[in-house]
N, C-alpha and C positions, 0 to 999 in steps of 0.2 A: 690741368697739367698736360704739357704737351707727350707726344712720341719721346721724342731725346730726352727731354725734363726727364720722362720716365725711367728708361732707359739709363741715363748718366745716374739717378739714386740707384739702382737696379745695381750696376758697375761697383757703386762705391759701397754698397752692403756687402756685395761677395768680396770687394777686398777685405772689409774690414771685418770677414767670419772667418776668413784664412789666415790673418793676422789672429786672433783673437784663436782660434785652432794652434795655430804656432804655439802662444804666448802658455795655454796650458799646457803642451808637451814639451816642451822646452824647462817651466817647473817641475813635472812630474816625473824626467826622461831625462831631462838634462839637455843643456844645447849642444853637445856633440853627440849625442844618441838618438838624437831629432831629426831624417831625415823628410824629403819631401813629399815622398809614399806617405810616411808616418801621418803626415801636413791632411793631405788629400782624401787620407782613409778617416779622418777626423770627423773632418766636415762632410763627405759622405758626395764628394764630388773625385773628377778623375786628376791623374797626373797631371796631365794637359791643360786644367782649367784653373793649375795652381800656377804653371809656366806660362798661361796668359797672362797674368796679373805679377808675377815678379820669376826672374830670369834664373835666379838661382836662389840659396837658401841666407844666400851674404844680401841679397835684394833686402828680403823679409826680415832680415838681424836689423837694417838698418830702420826699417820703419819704424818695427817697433823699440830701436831707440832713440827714434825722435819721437816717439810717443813718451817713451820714459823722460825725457828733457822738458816736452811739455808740460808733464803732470807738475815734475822736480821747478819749473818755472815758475808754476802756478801758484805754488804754495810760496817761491819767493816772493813775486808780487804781492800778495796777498801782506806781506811782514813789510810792506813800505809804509805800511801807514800807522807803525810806528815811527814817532818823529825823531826819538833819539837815535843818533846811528849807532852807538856803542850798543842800546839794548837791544837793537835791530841783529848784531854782529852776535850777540850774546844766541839768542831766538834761532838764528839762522844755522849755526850750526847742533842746535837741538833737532832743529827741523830735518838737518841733513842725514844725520847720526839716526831718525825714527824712519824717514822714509829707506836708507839703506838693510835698514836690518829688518821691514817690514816687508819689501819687495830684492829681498837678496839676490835672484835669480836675474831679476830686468836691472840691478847695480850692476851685476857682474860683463852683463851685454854693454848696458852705458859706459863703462869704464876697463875691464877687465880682457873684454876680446878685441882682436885685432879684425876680426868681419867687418863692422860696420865703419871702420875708418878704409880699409880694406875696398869695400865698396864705392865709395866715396874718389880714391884715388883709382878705381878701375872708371870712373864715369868722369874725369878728368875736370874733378871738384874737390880741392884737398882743403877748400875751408869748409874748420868744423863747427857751422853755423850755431848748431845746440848750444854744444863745449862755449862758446865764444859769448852767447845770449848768458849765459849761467855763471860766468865766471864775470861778464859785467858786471851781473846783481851784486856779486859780492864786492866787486873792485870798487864799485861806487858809495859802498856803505863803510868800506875802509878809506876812500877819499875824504866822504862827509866825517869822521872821527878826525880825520888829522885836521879840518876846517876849524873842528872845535878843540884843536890844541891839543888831541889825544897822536900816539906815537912820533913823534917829534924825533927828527934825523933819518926816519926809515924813509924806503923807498916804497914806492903805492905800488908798483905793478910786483916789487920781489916779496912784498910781504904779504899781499893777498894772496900770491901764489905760495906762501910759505904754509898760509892760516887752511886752505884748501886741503895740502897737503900733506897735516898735519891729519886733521879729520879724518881726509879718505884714507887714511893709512891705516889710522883707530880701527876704521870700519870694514877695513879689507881682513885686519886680522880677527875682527871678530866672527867676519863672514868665516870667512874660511877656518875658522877654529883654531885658530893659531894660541889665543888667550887660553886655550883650556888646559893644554901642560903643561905651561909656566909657574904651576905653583904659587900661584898669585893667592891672597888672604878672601880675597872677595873676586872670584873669577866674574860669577853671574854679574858682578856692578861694575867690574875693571875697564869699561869703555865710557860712559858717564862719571866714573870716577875720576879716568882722567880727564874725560874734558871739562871735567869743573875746574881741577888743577891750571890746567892752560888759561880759563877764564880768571883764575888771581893771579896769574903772569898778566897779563894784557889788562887788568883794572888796574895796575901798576902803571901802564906806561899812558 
């Protein structure tokens, strides 16, 4: 291995312990009780060697929610090699619905803060490449259902954006405890509860 070879893994290990330093304090702290001292005194490096590697703390929101996009991707692809698209569509938002309520805190960054888009338009890149890779997964498994005759009259780009939107909503209130004073009969299951319900709406059409 060369000098640089060296060197350039050397670079991307301390980014990715500062990142990984963040990603815990940021769970146990919260992302607005997370400063970059906090960041630094983590990993057991200085200020300074946190503001090498990312310019402010909206830098470090952002990476690590393109890391959340990737994981969240990953597990999409992974559901293509089911061949039906309706049970792909079925899957897909179970998938969504375990990884939100399993990684609450990195949902909340992906979707919930205004930083990492924030970011994005300070560096004069306002496409949300992730957003855009994530929401094809989906748009394209809603294309293939209408190929095979399923939703018939809808529209592909307002109805995937309906079916997304429908989910992330489930999943915001469950995040944020919103389901627990509603006096709901079965609070603990009122989020899979209802998206079973949504799933005999849409085996309907």
């Amino acid at each position: 291995m060369s000098v640089a070879d060296r060197k350039a893994r050397e670079k991307e290990a301390l980014k990715m312990l500062i990142l990984k330093g963040a990603k815990k304090l940021f769970i146990e702290k919260g992302i607005e009780q997370t400063t970059i001292r906090n960041i630094a005194d983590e990993i057991d490096y200085s200020v300074g060697t946190v503001y090498v590697y990312f310019k402010d703390k909206n830098a470090i929101l952002h990476d690590l929610h393109s890391i959340g996009f990737q994981e969240l991707g990953g597990y999409f692809k992974d559901l293509f090699k089911i061949e039906d698209p309706m049970e792909r569509l079925r899957k897909m938002g179970f998938v969504y619905i375990k990884f939100a309520i399993e990684n609450s805190e990195m949902y909340d960054l992906m979707f919930n803060l205004k930083a990492p888009i924030e970011f994005l338009t300070n560096c004069d890149n306002e496409d949300w490449d992730e957003g855009v890779t994530t929401f094809g997964a989906l748009k394209e498994t809603v294309n293939q259902c209408m190929q095979k005759g399923h939703f018939e009259g809808n529209s592909l780009e307002a109805l995937s954006f309906m079916i997304w939107s429908l989910v992330h909503g489930m999943c915001c209130l469950e995040i944020r405890q919103r389901t627990k004073g509603v006096k709901f009969t079965n609070p603990d299951t009122i989020l899979y509860d209802g998206y079973n319900e949504f799933l005999k709406i849409i085996d309907k059409m």
